[in-house]
C-alpha positions in Angstrom: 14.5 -27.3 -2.0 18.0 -26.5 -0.7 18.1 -22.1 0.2 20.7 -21.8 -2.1 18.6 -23.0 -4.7 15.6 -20.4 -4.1 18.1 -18.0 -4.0 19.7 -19.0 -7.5 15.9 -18.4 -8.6 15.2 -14.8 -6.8 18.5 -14.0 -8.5 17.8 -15.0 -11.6 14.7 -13.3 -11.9 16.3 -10.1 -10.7 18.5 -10.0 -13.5 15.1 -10.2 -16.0 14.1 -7.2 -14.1 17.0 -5.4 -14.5 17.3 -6.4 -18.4 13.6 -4.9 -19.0 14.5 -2.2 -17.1 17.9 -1.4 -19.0 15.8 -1.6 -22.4 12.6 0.6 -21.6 14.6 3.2 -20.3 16.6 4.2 -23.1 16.9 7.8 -24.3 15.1 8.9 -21.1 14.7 12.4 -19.7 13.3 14.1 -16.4 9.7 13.3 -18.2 9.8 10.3 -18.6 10.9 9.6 -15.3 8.1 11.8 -14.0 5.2 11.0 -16.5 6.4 8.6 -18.9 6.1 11.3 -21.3 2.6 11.2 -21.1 2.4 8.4 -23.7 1.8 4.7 -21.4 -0.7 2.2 -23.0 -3.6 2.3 -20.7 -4.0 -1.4 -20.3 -0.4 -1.6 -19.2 -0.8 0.5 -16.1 -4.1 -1.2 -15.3 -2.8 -4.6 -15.2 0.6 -3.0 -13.7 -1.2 -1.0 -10.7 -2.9 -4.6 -10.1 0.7 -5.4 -8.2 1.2 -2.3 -6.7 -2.2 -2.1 -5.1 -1.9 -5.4 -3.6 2.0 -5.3 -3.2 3.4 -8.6 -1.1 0.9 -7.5 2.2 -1.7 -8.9 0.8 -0.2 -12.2 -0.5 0.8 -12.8 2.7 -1.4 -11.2 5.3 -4.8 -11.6 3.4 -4.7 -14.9 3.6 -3.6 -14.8 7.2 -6.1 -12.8 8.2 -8.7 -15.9 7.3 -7.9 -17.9 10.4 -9.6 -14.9 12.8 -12.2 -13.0 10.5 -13.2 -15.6 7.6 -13.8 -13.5 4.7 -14.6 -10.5 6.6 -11.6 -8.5 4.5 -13.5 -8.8 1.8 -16.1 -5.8 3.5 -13.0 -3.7 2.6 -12.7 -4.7 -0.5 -16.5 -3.5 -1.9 -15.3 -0.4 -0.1 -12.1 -0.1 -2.3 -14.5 -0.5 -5.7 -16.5 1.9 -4.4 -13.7 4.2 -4.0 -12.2 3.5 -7.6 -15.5 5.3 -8.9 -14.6 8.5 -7.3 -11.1 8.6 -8.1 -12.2 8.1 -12.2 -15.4 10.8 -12.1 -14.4 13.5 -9.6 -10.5 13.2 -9.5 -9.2 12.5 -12.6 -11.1 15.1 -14.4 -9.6 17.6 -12.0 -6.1 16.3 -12.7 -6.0 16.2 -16.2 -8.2 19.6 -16.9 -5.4 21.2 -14.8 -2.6 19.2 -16.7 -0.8 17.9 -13.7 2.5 16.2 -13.4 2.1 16.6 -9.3 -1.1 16.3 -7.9 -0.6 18.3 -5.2 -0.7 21.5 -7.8 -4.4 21.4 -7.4 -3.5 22.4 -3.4 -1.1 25.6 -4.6 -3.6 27.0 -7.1 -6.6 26.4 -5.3 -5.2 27.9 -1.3 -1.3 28.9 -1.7 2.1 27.4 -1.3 1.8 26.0 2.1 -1.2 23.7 1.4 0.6 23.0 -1.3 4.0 21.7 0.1 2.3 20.1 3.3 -0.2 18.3 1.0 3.2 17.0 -0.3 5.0 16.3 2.7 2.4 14.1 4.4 2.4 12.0 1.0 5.9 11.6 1.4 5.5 10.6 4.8 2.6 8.5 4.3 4.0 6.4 1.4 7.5 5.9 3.1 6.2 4.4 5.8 3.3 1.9 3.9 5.9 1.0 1.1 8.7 0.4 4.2 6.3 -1.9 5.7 5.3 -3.9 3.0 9.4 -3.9 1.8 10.1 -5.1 5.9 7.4 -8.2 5.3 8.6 -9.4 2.1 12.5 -9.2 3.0 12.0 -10.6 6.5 10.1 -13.5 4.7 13.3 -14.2 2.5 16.1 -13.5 5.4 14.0 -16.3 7.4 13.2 -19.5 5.0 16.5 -18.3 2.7 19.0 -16.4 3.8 19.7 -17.3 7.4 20.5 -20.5 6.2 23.4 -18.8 3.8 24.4 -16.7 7.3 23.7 -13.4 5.1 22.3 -10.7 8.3 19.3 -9.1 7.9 21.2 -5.4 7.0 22.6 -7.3 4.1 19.4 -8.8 2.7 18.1 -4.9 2.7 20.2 -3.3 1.4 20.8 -5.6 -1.1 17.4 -5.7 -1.9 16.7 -1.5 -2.0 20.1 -1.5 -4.2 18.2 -3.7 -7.3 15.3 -1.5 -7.0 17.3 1.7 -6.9 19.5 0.2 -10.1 16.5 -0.5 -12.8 14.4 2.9 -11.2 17.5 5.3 -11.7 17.2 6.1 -15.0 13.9 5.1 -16.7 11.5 6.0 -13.9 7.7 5.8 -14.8 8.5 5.3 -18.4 10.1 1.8 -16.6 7.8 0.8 -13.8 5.0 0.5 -16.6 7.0 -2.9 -17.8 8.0 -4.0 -15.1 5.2 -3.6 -12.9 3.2 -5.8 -15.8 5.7 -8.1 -15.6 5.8 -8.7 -11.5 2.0 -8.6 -11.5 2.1 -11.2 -14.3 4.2 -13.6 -11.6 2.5 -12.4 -8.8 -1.2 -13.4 -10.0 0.5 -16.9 -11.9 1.8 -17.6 -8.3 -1.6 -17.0 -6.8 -3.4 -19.9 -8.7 -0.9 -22.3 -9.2 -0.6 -21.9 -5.4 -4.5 -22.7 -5.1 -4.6 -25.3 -7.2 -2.1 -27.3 -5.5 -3.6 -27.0 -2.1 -6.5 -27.8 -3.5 -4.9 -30.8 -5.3 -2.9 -31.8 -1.9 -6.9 -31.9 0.0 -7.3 -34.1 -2.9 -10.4 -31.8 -3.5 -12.5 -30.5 -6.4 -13.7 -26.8 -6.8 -17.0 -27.7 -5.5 -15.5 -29.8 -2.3 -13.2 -26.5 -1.5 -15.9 -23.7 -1.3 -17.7 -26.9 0.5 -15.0 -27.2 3.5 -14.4 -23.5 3.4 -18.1 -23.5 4.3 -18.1 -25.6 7.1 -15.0 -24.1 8.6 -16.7 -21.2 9.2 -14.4 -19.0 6.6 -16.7 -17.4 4.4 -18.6 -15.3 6.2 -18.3 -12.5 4.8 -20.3 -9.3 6.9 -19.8 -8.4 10.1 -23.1 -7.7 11.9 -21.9 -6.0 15.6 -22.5 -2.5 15.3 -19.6 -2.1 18.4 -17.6 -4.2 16.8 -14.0 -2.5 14.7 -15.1 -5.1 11.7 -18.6 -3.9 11.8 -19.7 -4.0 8.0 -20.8 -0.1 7.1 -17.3 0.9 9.1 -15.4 -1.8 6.6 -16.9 -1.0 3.3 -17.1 2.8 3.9 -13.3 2.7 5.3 -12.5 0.8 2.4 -13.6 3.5 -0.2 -12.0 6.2 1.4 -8.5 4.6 2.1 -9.1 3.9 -1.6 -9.6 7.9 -2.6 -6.7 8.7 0.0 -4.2 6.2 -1.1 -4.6 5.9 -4.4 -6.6 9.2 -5.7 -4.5 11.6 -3.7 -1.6 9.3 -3.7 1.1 10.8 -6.1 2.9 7.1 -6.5 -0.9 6.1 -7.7 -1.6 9.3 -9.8 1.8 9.5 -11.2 0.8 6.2 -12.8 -2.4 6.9 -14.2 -2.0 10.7 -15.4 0.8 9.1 -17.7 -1.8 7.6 -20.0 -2.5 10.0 -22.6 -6.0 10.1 -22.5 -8.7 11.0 -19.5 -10.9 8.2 -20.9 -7.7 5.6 -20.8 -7.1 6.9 -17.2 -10.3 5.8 -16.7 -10.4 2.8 -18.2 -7.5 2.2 -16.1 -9.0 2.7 -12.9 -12.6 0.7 -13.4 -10.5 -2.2 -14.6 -8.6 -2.0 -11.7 -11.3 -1.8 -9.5 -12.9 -5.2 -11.0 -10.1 -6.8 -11.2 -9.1 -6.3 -8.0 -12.8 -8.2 -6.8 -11.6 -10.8 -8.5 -8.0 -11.2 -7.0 -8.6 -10.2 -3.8 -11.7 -13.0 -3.5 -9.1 -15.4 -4.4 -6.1 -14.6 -2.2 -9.0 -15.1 0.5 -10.2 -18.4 -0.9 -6.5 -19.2 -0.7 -6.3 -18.0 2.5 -8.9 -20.6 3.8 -7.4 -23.7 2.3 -4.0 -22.9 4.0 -6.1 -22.7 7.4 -7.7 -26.3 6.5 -4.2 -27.9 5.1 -2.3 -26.6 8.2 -5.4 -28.0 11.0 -5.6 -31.3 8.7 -1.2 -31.6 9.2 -1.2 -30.3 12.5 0.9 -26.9 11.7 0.6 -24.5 14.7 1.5 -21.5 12.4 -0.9 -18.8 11.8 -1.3 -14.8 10.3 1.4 -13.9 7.8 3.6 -16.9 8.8 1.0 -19.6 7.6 1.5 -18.8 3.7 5.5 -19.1 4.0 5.5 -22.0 6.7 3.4 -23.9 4.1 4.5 -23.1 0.8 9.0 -23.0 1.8 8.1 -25.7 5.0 8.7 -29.3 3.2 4.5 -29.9 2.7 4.0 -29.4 -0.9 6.3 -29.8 -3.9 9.9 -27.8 -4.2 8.5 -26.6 -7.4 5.8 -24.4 -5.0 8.2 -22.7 -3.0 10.0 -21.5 -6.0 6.9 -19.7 -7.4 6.0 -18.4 -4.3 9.7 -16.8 -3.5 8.8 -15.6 -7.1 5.5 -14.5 -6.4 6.2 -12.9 -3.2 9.4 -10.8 -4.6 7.0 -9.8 -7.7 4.3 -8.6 -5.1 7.3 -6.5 -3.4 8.5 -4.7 -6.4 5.9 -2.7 -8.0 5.4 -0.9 -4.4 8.4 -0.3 -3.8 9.5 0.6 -7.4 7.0 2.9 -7.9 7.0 4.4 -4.4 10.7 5.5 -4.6 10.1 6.9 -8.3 6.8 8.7 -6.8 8.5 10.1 -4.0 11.3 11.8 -6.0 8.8 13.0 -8.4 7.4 14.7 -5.9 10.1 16.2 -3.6 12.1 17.7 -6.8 8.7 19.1 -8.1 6.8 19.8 -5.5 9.1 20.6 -2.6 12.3 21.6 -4.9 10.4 23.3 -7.4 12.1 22.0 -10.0 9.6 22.5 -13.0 9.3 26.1 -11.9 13.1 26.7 -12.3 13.9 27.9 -15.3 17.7 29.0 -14.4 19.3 25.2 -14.4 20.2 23.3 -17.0 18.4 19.6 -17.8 21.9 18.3 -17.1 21.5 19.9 -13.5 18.2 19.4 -12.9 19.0 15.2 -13.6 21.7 15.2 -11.0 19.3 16.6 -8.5 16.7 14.4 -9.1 19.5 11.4 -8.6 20.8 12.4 -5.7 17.1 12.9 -4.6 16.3 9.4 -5.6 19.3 8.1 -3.8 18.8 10.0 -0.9 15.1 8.0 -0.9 16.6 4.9 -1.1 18.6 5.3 2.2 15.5 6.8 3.6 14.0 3.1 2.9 16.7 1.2 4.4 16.2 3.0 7.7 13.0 2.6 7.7 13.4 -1.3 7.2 15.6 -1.6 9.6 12.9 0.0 11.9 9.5 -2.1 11.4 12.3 -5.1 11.7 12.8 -3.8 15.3 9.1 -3.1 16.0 8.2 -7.0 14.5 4.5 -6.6 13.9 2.8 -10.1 13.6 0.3 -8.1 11.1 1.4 -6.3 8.9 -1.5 -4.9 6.6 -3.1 -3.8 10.6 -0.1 -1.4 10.6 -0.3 -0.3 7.1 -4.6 0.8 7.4 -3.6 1.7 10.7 -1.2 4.1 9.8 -3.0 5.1 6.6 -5.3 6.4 9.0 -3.1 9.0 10.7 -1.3 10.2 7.4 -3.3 10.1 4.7 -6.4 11.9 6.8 -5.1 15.5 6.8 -4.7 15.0 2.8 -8.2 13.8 2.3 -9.4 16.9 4.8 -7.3 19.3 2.4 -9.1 17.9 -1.1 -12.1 17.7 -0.1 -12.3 21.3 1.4 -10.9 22.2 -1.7 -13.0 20.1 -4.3 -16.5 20.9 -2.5 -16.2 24.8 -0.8 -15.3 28.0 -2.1 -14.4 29.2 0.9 -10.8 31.2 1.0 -8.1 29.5 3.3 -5.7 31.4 5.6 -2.5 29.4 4.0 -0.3 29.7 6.9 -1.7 27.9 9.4 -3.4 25.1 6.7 0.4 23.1 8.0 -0.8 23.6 11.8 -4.3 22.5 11.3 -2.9 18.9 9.5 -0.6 18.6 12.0 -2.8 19.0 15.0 -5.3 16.4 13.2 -3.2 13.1 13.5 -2.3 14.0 17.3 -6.0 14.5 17.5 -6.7 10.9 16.3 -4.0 9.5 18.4 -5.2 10.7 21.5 -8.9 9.5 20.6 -7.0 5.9 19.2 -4.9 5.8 22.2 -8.4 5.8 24.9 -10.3 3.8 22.1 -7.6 0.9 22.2 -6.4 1.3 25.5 -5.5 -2.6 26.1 -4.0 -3.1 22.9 -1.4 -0.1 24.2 -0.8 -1.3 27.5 0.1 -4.6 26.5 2.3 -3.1 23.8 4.0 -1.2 26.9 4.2 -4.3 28.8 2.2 -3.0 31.6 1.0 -5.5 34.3 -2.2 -7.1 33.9 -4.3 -5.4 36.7 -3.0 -2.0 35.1 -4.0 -3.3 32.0 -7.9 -4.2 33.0 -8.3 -0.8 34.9 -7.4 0.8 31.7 -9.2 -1.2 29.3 -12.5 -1.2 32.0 -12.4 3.0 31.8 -11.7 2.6 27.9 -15.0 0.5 27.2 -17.2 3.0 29.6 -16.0 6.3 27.6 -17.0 4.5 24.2 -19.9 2.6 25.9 -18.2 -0.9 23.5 -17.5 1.3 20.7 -13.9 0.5 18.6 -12.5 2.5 16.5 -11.7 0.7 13.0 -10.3 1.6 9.8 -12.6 4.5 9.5 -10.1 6.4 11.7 -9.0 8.0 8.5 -12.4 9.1 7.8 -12.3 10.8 11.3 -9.2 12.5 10.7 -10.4 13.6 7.3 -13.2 15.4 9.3 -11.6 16.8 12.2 -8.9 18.3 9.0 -11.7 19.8 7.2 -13.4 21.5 10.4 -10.2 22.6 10.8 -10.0 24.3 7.3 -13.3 25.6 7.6 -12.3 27.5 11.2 -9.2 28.7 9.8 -11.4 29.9 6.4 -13.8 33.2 5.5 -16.6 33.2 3.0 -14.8 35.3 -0.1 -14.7 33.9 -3.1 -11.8 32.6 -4.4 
């Protein structure tokens, strides 16, 4: 199928988008925007937050990550339903006894205005630069197997694309997302299958004959046995269920979502049926995953990681009809995290850092200006940061996401959980310093840890490279630091808190 063809498609579907969008957000105000008014069908948001947890990283990069650790991902995945459990029995309580619209409230009334506004800060940091990097995978996807063929620059395809989510998030906000969210995850997971079954279908093969072959290609293995080993399956599961508590239970963008259902029981609905649901899809996009690995070694297709899904679905080998729904697919994996991360992050920065609930000078009229200008403001934040990961060109996306998780979202999970499980009274002022001297921490324990992954990233020659990577190994005796980085950071925040801390009561 011809570029301009998939294009007329991605189009088409943007103006759905923008038609739901026009309709749901009808005679709405700054709460709506912020909360949906408190009033958003719990099953909606469920099935909505589906997309924005796996956003278009894992349609693409899950599956690529089959060809070097089988099903090993999956280890992260029983950590993320562990992690669902806490966020619905310790967190949400806490949010809704305290009647939140920010989450990072908890942080003012519990230590003082500085926790508070860095708790939101490093949110703001933390979920600019995951939703940026998801955004840069699915555009980059589009600019190469569409739009370089139209001689449309990458620039272009950006801010094109940050200009349509800006347009149907301006006015409705959360009271919006909860549609279309439903709607994109509705695409995304009808992409999913239709994908599988026409792999499977193309192998000429039956249910039973594909878990079969993904047997004896060695993809399902599943845990990871080396104790030294960055995929070890203890560092997987219990990484897993804290990036889960950090990026969704402290994640406004997350919360925002949930706290708009009426209930605490709906929000908690919400989140188990997320959490199982997310078993479920996750298994598949893995079992998908392996079939592209056996289709592209049966046709002889050298590509591999998160080029093997595109190269196969947009590359000539199956019908036209499946590189339509997996444009569609893809661009409905994109949306509900970046939708929901812009509308999140100007919730947040005119509550939390403007103050804007607080204010009660201004006028709604003035306090709706601020919060566009914020939202636009947002938006060209995005763009830049595009424009960034496309001149940094990761190979593996969803690495760079948990990997950066890791240094961001740490210093939040120190700050909750110091302030969930002590009573111990926190000198205020220097709560910023301590989460700022965390992630420099963890870098300079990441940077000895993964020595050879850093000098080759520096281009250094390869003797310089083995001396390093030779005193690296004898420090950690094998050791490699995985995705429970952000556990360590979390730690090293807290111990911080507690030094910084005296016994009163609070």
């Amino acid at each position: 199928m011809s570029p301009f063809m998939l294009f007329s498609f991605v189009f088409g579907y943007f103006l759905l988008l923008l038609a739901v969008a026009w309709y749901t957000s009808k005679n709405s105000d700054n709460e709506s925007f912020f909360i949906g008014n408190r009033n958003s069908n719990w099953l909606l948001v469920a099935f909505g937050m589906v997309g924005t947890s796996l956003s278009g990283v894992t349609f693409v990069s899950v599956p690529g990550t089959v060809g070097t650790a089988g099903f090993g991902y999956y280890q992260v995945v029983l950590g993320y339903f562990i992690g669902y459990f806490a966020i619905a029995f310790i967190l949400l309580p806490l949010y809704y006894r305290m009647n939140l619209t920010s989450i990072y409230r908890f942080l003012e009334e519990r230590f003082g205005p500085v926790s508070y506004k860095t708790g939101a800060l490093f949110f703001i940091v933390s979920r600019t630069l995951g939703a940026t990097a998801r955004m840069y995978l699915v555009v980059n996807i589009l600019q190469i197997f569409i739009l370089d063929a139209m001689g449309v620059p990458f620039i272009l395809t950006a801010f094109v694309m940050l200009l349509l989510i800006l347009l149907y998030t301006f006015e409705g906000g959360v009271k919006t997302i909860v549609y279309t969210d439903t709607l994109q995850t509705t695409f995304m997971l009808l992409g999913l299958v239709v994908c599988i079954f026409a792999i499977m279908n193309k192998m000429d093969y039956s249910i039973g004959q594909t878990f079969s072959a993904l047997t004896d290609g060695g993809f399902t293995n599943i845990f990871n046995m080396d104790v030294n080993s960055s995929g070890f399956f203890l560092k997987q599961i219990l990484g897993g269920a804290f990036i889960t508590i950090a990026m969704t239970g402290l994640d406004q963008e997350m919360m925002q979502k949930n706290i708009s259902v009426k209930t605490l029981g709906g929000s908690q609905k919400n989140v188990l049926t997320l959490a199982t649901v997310l078993l479920v899809v996750n298994m598949l996009f893995l079992i998908l995953g392996g079939l592209l690995y056996l289709y592209a070694a049966q046709n002889n297709i050298a590509a591999k990681g998160d080029d093997i899904f595109p190269s196969i679905a947009l590359g000539g080998y199956l019908a036209p009809a499946i590189g339509v729904i997996f444009i569609i697919g893809l661009v409905s994996a994109l949306f509900p995290s970046a939708d929901g991360a812009l509308t999140a992050m100007t919730s947040s920065f005119c509550i939390d850092i403007l103050g804007m609930q607080k204010d009660a000078i201004s006028t709604d009229k003035a306090k709706k200006k601020t919060r566009l200008t914020v939202h636009l403001s947002f938006t060209v934040l995005f763009f830049l940061c595009v424009l960034i990961f496309k001149w940094i060109d990761d190979k593996s996306i969803i690495d760079v996401i948990l990997k950066l998780a890791g240094y961001t979202y740490g210093p939040l999970l120190g700050l909750f959980t110091f302030g969930i499980f002590t009573k111990r009274v926190l000198n205020d002022r220097k709560s910023l310093w301590v989460c700022l001297a965390s992630p420099i921490i963890i870098f300079i324990l990441d940077l000895i840890n993964n020595a050879e992954w850093f000098a080759k990233k520096l281009a250094l020659s390869p003797e310089t490279t083995a001396t390093i990577t030779q005193y690296s190994e004898s420090i950690f005796s094998g050791y490699k630091i995985g995705i429970e980085i952000l556990i360590l950071n979390g730690i090293i925040t807290f111990l911080g808190l507690w030094l910084v801390s005296d016994k009163k009561s609070n």
